[in-house]
LODOVO-696865 format. One record per atom (N, C-alpha, C, O): residue in three letters; atom name; z negated, y, x; residue number from 0. Coordinates in Angstrom, 2 decimals. Example, Ala and Ser with C-alpha at 12.3 -4.5 7.8 and 13.67 -1.06 7.14 Angstrom:
BEGIN
resn->ala; name->N; zz->-7.80; yy->-5.69; xx->13.19; resi->0
resn->ala; name->CA; zz->-7.80; yy->-4.50; xx->12.30; resi->0
resn->ala; name->C; zz->-7.80; yy->-3.30; xx->13.20; resi->0
resn->ala; name->O; zz->-8.46; yy->-3.32; xx->14.24; resi->0
resn->ser; name->N; zz->-7.08; yy->-2.25; xx->12.85; resi->1
resn->ser; name->CA; zz->-7.14; yy->-1.06; xx->13.67; resi->1
resn->ser; name->C; zz->-7.87; yy->0.03; xx->12.90; resi->1
resn->ser; name->O; zz->-8.04; yy->1.14; xx->13.41; resi->1
This chain:
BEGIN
resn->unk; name->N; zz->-9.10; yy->-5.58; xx->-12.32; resi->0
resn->unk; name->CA; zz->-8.23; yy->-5.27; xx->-11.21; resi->0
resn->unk; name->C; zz->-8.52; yy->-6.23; xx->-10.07; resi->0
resn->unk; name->O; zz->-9.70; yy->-6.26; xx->-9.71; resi->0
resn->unk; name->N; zz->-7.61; yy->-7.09; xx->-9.38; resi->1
resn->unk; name->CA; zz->-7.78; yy->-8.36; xx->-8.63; resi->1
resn->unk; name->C; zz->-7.37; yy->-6.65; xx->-7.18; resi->1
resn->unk; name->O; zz->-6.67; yy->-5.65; xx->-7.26; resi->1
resn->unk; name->N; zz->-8.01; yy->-7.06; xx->-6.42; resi->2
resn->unk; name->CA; zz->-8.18; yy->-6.58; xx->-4.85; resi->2
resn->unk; name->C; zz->-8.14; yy->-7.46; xx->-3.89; resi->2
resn->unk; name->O; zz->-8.97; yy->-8.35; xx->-3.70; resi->2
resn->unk; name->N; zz->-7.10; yy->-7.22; xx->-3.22; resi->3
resn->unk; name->CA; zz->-6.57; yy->-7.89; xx->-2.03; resi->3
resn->unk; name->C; zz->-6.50; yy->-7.23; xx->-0.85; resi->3
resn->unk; name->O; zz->-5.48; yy->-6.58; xx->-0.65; resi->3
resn->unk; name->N; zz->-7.51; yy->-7.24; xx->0.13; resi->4
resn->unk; name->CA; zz->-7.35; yy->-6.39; xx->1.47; resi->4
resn->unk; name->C; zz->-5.87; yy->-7.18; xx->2.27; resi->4
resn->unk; name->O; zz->-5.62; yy->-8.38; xx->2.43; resi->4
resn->unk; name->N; zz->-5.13; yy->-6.02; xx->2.64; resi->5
resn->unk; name->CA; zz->-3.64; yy->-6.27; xx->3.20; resi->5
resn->unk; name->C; zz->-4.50; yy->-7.26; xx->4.83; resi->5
resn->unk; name->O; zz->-4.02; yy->-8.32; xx->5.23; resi->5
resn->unk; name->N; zz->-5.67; yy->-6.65; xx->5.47; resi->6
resn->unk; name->CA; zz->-6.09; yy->-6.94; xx->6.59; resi->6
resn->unk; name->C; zz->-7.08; yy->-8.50; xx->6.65; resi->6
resn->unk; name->O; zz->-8.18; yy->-8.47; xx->6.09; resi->6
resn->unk; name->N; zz->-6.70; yy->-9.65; xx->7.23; resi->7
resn->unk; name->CA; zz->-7.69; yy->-10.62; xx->6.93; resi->7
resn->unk; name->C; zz->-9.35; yy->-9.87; xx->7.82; resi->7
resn->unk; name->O; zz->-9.61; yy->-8.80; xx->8.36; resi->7
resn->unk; name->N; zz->-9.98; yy->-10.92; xx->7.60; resi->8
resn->unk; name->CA; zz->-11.37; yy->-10.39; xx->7.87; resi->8
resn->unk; name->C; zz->-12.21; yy->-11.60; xx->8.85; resi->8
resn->unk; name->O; zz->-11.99; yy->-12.81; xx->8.83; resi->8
resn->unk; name->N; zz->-12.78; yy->-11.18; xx->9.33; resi->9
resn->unk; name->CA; zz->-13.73; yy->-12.51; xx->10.21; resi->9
resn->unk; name->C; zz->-15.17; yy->-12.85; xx->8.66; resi->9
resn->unk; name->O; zz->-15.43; yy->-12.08; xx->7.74; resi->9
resn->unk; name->N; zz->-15.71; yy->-14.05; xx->8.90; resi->10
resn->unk; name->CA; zz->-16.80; yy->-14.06; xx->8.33; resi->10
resn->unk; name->C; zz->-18.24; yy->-14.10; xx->9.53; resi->10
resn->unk; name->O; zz->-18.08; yy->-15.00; xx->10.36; resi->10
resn->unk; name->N; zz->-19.08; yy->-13.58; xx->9.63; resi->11
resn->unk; name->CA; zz->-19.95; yy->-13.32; xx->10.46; resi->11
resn->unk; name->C; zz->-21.27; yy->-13.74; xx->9.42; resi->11
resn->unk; name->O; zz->-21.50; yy->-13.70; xx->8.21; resi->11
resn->unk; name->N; zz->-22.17; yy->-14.25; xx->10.99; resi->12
resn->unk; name->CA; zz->-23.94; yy->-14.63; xx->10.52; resi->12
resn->unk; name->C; zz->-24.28; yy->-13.53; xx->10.18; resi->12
resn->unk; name->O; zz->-23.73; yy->-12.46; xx->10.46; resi->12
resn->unk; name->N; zz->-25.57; yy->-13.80; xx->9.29; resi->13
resn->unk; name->CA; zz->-26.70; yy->-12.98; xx->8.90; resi->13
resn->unk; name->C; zz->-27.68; yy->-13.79; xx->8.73; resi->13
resn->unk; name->O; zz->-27.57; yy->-15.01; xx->8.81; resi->13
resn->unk; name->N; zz->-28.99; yy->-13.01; xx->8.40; resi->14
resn->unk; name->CA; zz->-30.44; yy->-13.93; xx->8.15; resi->14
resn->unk; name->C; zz->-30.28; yy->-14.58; xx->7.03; resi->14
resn->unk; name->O; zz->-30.81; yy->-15.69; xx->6.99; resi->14
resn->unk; name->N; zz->-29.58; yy->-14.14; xx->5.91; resi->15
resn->unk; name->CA; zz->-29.64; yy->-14.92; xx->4.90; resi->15
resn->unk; name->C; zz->-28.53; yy->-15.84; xx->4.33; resi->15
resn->unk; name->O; zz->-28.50; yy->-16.29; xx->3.19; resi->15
resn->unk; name->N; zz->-27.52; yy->-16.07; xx->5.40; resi->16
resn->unk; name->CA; zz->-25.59; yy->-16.43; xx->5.02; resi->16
resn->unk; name->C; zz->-24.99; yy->-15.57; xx->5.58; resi->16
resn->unk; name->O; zz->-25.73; yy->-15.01; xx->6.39; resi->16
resn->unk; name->N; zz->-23.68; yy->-15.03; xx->5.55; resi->17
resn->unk; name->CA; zz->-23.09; yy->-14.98; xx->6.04; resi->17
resn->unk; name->C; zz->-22.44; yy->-13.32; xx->5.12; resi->17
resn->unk; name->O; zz->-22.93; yy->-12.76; xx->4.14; resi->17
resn->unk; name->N; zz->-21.14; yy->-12.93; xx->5.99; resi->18
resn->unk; name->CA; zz->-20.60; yy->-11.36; xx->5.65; resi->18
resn->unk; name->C; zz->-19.55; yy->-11.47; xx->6.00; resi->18
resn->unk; name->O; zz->-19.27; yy->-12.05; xx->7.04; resi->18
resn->unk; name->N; zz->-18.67; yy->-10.94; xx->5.20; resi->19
resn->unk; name->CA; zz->-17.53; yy->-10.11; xx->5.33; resi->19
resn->unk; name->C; zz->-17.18; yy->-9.06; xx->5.05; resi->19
resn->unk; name->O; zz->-17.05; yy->-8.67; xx->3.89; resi->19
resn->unk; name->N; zz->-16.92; yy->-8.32; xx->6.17; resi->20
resn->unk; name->CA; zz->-16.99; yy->-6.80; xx->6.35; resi->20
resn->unk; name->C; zz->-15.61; yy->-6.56; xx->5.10; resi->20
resn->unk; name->O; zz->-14.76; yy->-7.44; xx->5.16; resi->20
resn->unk; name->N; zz->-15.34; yy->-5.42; xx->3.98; resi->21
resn->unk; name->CA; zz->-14.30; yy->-5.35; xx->3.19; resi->21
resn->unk; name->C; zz->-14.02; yy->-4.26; xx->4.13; resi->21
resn->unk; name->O; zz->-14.86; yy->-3.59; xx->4.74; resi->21
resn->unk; name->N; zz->-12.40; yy->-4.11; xx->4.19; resi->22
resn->unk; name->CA; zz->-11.77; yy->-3.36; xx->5.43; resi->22
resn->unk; name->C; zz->-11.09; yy->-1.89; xx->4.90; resi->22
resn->unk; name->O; zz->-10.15; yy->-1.35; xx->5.48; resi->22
resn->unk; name->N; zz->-11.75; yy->-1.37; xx->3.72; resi->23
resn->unk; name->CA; zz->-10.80; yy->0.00; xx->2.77; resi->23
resn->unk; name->C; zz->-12.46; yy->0.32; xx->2.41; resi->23
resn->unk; name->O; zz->-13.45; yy->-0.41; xx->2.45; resi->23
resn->unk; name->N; zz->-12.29; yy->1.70; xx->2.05; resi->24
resn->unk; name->CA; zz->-13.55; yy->2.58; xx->0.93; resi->24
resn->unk; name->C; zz->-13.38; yy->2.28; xx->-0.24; resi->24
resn->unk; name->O; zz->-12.52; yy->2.75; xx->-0.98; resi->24
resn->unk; name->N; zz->-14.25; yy->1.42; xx->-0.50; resi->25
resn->unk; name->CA; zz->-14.58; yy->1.10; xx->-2.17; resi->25
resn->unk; name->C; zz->-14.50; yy->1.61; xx->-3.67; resi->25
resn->unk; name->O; zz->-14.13; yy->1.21; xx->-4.77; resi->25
resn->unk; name->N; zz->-15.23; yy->3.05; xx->-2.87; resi->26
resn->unk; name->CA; zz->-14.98; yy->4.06; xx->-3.73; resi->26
resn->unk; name->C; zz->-13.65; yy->4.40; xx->-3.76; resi->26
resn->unk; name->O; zz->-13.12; yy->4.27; xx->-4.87; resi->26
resn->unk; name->N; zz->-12.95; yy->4.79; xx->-2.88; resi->27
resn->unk; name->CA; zz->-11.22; yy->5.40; xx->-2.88; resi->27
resn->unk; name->C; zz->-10.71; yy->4.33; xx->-3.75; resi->27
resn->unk; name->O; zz->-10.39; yy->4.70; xx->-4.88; resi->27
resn->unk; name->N; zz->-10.53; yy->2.93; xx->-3.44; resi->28
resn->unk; name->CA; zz->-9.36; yy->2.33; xx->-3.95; resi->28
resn->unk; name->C; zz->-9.92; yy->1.59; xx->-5.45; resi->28
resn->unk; name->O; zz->-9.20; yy->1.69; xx->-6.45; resi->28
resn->unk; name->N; zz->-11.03; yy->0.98; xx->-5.51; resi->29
resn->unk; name->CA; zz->-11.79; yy->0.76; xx->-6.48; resi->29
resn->unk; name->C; zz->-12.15; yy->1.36; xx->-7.83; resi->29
resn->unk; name->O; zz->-12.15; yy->0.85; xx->-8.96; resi->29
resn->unk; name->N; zz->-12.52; yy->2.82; xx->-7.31; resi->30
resn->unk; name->CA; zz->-13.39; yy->3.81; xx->-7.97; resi->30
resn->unk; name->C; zz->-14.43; yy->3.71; xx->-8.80; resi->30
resn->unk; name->O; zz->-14.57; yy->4.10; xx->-9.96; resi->30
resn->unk; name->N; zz->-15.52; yy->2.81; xx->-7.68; resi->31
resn->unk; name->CA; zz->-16.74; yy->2.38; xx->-8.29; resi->31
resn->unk; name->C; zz->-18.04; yy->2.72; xx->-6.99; resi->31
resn->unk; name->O; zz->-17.77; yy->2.53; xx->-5.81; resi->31
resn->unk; name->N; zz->-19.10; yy->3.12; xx->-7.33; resi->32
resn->unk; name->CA; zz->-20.09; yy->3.59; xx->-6.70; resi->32
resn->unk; name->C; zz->-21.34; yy->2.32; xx->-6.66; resi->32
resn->unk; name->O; zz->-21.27; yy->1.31; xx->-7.37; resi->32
resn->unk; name->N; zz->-22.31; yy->2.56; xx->-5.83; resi->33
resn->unk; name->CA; zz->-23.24; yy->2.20; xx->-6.04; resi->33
resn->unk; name->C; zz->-23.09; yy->0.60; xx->-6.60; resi->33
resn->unk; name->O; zz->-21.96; yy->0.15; xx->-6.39; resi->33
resn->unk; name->N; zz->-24.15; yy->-0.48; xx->-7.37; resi->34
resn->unk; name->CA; zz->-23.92; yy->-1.92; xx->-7.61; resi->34
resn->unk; name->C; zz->-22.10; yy->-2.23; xx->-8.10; resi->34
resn->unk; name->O; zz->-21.43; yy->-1.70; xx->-8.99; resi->34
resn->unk; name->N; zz->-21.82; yy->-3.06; xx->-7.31; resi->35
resn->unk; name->CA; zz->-20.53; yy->-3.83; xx->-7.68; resi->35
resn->unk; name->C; zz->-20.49; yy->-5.22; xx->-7.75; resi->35
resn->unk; name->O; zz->-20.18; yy->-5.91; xx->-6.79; resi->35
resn->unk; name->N; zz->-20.77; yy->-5.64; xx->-8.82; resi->36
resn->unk; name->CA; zz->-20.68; yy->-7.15; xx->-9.14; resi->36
resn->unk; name->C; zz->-19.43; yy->-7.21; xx->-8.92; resi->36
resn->unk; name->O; zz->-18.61; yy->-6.30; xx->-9.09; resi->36
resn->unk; name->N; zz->-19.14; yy->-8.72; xx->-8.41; resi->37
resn->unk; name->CA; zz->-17.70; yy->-9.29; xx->-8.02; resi->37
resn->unk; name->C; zz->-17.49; yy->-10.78; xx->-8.01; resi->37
resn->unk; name->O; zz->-18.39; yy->-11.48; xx->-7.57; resi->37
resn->unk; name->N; zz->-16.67; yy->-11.17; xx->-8.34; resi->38
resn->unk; name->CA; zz->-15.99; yy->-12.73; xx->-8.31; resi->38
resn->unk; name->C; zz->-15.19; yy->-12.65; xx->-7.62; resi->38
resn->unk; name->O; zz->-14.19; yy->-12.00; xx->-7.92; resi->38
resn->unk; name->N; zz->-15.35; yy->-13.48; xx->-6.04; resi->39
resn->unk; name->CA; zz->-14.67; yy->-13.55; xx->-4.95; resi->39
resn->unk; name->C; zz->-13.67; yy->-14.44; xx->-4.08; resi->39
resn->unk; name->O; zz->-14.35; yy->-14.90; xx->-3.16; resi->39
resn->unk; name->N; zz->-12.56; yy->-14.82; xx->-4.01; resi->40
resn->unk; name->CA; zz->-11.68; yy->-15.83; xx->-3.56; resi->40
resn->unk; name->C; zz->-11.86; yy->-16.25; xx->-2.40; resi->40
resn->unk; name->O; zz->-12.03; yy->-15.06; xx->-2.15; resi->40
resn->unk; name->N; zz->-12.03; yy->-16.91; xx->-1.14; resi->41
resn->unk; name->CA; zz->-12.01; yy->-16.98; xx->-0.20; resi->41
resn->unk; name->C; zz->-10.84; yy->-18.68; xx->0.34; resi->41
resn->unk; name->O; zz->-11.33; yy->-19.58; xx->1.04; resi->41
resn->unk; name->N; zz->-9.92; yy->-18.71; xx->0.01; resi->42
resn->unk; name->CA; zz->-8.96; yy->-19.44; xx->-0.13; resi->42
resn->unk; name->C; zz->-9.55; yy->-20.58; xx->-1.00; resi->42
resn->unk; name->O; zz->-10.37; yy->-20.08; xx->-1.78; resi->42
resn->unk; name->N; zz->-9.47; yy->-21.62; xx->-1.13; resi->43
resn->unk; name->CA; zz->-9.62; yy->-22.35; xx->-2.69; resi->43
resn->unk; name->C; zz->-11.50; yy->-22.47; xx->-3.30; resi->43
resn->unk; name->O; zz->-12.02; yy->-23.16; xx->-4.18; resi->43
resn->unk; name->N; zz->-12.14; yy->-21.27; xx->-2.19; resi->44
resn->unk; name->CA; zz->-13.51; yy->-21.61; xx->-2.44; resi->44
resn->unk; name->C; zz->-13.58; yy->-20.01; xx->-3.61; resi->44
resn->unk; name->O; zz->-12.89; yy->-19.03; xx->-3.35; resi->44
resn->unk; name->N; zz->-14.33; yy->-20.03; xx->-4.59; resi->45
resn->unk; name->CA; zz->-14.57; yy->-18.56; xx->-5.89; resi->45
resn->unk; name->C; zz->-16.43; yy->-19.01; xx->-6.02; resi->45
resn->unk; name->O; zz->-16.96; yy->-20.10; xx->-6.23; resi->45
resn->unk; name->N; zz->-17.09; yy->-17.49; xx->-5.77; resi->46
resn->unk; name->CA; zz->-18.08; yy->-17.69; xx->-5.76; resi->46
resn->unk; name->C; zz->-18.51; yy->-15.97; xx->-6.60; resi->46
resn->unk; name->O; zz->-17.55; yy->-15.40; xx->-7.13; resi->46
resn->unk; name->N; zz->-19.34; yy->-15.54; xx->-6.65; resi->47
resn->unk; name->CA; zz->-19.98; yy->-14.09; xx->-7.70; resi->47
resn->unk; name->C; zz->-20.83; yy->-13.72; xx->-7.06; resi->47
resn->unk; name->O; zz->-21.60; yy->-14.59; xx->-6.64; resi->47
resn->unk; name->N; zz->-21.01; yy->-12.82; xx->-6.81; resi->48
resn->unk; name->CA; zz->-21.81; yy->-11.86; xx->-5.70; resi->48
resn->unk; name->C; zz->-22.44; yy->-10.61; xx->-6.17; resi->48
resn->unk; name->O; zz->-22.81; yy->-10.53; xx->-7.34; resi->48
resn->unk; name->N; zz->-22.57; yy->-9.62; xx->-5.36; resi->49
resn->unk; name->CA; zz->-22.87; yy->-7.94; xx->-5.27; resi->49
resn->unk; name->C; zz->-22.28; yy->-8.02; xx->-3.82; resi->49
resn->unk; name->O; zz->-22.37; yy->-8.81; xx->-2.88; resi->49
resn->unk; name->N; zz->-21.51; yy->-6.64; xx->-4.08; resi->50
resn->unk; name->CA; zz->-21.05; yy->-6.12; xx->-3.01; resi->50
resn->unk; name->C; zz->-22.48; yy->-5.60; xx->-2.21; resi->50
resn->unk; name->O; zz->-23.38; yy->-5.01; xx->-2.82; resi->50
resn->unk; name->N; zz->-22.52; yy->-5.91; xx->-0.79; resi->51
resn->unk; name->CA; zz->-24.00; yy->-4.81; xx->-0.35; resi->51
resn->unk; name->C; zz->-23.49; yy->-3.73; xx->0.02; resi->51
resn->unk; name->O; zz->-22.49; yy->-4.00; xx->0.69; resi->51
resn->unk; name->N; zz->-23.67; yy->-2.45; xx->-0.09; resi->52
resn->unk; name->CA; zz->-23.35; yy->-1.66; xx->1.26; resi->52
resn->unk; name->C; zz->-23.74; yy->-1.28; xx->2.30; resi->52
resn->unk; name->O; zz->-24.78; yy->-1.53; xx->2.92; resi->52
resn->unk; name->N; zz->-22.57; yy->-0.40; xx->2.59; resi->53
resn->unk; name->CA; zz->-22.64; yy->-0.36; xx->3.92; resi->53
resn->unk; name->C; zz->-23.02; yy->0.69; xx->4.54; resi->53
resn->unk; name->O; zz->-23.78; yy->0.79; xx->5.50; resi->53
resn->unk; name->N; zz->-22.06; yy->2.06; xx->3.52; resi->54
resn->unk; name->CA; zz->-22.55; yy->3.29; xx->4.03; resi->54
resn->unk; name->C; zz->-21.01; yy->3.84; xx->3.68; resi->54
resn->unk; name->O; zz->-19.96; yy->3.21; xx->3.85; resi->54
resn->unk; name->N; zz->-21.14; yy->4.94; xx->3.24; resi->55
resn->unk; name->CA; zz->-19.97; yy->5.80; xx->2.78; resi->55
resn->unk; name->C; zz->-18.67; yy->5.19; xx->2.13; resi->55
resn->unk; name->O; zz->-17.50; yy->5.32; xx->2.47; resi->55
resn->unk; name->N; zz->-19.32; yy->4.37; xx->0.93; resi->56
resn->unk; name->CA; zz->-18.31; yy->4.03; xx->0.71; resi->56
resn->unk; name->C; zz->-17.55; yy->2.26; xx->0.61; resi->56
resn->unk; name->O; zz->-16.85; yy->1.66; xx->-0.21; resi->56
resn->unk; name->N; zz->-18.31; yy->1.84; xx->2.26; resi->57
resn->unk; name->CA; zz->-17.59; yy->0.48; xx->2.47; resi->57
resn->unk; name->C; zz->-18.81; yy->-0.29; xx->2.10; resi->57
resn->unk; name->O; zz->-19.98; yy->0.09; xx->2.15; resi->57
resn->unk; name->N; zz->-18.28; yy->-1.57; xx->1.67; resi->58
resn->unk; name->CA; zz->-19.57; yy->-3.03; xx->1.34; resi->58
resn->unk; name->C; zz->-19.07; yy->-3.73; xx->1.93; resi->58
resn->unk; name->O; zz->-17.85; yy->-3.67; xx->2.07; resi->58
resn->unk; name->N; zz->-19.68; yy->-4.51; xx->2.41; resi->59
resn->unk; name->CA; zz->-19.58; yy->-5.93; xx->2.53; resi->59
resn->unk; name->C; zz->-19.80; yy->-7.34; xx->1.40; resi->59
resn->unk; name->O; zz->-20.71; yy->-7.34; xx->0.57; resi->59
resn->unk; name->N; zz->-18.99; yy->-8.29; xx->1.54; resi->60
resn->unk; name->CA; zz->-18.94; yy->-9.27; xx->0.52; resi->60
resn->unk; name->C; zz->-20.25; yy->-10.41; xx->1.17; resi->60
resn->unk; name->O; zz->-19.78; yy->-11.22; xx->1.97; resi->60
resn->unk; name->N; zz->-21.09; yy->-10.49; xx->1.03; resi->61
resn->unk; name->CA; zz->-22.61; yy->-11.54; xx->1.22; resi->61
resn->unk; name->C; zz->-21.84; yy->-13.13; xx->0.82; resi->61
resn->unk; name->O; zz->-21.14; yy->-13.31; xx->-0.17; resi->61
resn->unk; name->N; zz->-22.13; yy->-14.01; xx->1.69; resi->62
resn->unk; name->CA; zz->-22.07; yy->-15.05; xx->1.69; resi->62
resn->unk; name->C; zz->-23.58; yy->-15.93; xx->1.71; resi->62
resn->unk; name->O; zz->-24.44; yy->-15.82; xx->2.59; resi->62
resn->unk; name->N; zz->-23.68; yy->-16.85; xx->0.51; resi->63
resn->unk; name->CA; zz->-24.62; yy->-17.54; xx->0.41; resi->63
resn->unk; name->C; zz->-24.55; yy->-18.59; xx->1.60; resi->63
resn->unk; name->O; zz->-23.47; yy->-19.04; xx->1.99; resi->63
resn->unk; name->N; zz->-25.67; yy->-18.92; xx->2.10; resi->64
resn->unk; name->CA; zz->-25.72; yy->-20.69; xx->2.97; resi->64
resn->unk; name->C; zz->-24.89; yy->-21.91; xx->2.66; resi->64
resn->unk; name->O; zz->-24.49; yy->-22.87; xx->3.32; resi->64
resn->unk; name->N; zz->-24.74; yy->-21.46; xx->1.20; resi->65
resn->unk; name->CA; zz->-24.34; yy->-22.82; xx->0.69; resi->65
resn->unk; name->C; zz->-23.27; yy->-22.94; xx->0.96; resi->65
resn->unk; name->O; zz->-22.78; yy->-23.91; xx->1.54; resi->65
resn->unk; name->N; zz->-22.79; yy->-22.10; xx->0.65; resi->66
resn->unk; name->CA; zz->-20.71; yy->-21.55; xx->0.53; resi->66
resn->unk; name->C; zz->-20.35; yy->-21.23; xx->1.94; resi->66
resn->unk; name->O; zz->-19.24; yy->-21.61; xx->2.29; resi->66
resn->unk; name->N; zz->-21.28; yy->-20.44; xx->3.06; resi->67
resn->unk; name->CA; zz->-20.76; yy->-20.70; xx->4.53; resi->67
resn->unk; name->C; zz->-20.80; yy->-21.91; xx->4.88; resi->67
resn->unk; name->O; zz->-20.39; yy->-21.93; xx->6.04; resi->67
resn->unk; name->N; zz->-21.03; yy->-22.88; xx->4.58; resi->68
resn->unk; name->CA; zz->-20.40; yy->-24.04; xx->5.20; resi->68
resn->unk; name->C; zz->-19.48; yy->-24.35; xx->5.19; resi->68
resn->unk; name->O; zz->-19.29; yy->-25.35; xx->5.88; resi->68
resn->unk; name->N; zz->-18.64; yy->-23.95; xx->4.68; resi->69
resn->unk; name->CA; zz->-17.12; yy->-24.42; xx->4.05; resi->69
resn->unk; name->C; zz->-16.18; yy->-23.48; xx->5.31; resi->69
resn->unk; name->O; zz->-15.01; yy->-23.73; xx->5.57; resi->69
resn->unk; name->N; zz->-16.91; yy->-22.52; xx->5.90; resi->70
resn->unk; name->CA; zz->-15.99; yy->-21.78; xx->6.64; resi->70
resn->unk; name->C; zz->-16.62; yy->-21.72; xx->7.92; resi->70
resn->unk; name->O; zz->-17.79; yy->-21.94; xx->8.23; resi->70
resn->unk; name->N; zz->-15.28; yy->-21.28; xx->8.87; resi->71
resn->unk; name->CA; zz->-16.09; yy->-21.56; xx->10.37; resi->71
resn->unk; name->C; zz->-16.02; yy->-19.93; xx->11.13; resi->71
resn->unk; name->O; zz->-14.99; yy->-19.40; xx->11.53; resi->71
resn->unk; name->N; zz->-17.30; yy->-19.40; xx->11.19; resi->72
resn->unk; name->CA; zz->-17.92; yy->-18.12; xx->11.68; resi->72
resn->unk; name->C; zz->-16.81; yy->-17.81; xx->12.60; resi->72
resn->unk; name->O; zz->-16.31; yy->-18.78; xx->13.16; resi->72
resn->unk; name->N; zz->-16.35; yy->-16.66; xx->12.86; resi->73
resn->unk; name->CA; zz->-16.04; yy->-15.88; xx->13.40; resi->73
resn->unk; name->C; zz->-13.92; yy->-15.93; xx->13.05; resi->73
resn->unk; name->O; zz->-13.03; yy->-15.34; xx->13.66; resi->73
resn->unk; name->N; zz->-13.85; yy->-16.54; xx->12.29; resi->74
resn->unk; name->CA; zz->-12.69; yy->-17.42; xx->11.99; resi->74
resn->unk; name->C; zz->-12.14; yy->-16.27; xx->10.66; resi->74
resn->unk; name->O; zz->-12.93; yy->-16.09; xx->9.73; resi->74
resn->unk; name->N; zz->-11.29; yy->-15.83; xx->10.65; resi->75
resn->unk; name->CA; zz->-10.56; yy->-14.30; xx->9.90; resi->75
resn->unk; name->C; zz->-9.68; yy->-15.89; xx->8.72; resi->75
resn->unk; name->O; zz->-9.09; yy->-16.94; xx->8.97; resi->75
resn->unk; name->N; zz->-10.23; yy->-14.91; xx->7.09; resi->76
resn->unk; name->CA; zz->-10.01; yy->-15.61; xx->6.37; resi->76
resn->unk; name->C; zz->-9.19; yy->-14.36; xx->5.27; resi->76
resn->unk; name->O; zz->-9.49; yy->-13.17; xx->5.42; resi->76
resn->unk; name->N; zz->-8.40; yy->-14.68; xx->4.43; resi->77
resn->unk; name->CA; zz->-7.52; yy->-13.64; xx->3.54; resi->77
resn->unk; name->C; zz->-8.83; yy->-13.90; xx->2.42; resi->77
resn->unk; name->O; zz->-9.37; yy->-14.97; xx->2.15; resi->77
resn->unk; name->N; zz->-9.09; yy->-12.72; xx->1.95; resi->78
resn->unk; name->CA; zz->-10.15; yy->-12.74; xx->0.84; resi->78
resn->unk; name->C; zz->-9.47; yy->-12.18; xx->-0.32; resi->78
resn->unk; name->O; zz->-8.43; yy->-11.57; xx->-0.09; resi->78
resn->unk; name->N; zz->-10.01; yy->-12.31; xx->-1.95; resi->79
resn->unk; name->CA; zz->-9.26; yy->-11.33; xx->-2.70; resi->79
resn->unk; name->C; zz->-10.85; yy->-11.44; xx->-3.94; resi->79
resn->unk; name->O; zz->-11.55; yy->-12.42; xx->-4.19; resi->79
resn->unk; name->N; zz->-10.92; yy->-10.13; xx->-4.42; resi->80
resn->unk; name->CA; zz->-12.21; yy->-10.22; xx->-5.50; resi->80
resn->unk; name->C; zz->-11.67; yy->-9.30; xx->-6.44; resi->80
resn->unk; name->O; zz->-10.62; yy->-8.66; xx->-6.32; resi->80
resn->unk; name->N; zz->-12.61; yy->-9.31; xx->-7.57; resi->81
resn->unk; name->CA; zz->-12.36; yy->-9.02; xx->-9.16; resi->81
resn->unk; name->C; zz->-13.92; yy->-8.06; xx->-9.48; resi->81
resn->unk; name->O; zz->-14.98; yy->-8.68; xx->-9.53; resi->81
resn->unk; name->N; zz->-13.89; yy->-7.11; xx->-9.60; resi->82
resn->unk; name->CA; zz->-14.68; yy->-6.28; xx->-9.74; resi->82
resn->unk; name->C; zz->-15.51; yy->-6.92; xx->-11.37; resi->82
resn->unk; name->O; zz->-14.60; yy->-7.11; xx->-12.18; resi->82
resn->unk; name->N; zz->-16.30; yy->-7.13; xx->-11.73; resi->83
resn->unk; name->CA; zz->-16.20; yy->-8.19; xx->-13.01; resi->83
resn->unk; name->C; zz->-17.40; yy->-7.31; xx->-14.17; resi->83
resn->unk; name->O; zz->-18.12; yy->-7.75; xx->-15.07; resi->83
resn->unk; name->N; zz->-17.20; yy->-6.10; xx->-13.70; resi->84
resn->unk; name->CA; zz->-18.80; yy->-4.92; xx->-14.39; resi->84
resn->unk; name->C; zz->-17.89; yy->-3.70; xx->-14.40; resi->84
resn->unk; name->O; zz->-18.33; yy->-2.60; xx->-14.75; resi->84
């Protein structure tokens, strides 16, 4: 199932790379709990992750160092991921 938040998103720092907050409950539209492996679009850049969470529900998509370079912090990007587990 390809997931497309209707809402773009900012990408924001962290200690280790970078975040994007996912903007719906994971569980509701997903219907997956707890670890969520994912393959993630971020316009022509696709990278594989774990969702982290967040808390009831919402994760955030973790951005490696490597792959925030390609994007400029605070800058709202259309994301789309593939639940891939």
């Amino acid at each position: 199932m390809l997931i497309q938040p209707k809402e773009r998103t900012a990408i924001s720092k962290t200690e280790n790379g970078g975040m994007m907050k996912i903007p719906f409950n994971v569980w509701e539209i997903c219907k997956r709990e707890g670890d969520v492996p994912v393959k993630v679009r971020i316009g022509e850049t696709v990278f594989v992750c774990n969702l982290e969470p967040e808390g009831n529900g919402y994760y955030n998509i973790p951005i490696q160092g490597s792959i925030l370079q390609q994007f400029e912090l605070g800058k709202e990007y259309s994301v789309t991921f593939r639940i891939t587990k």
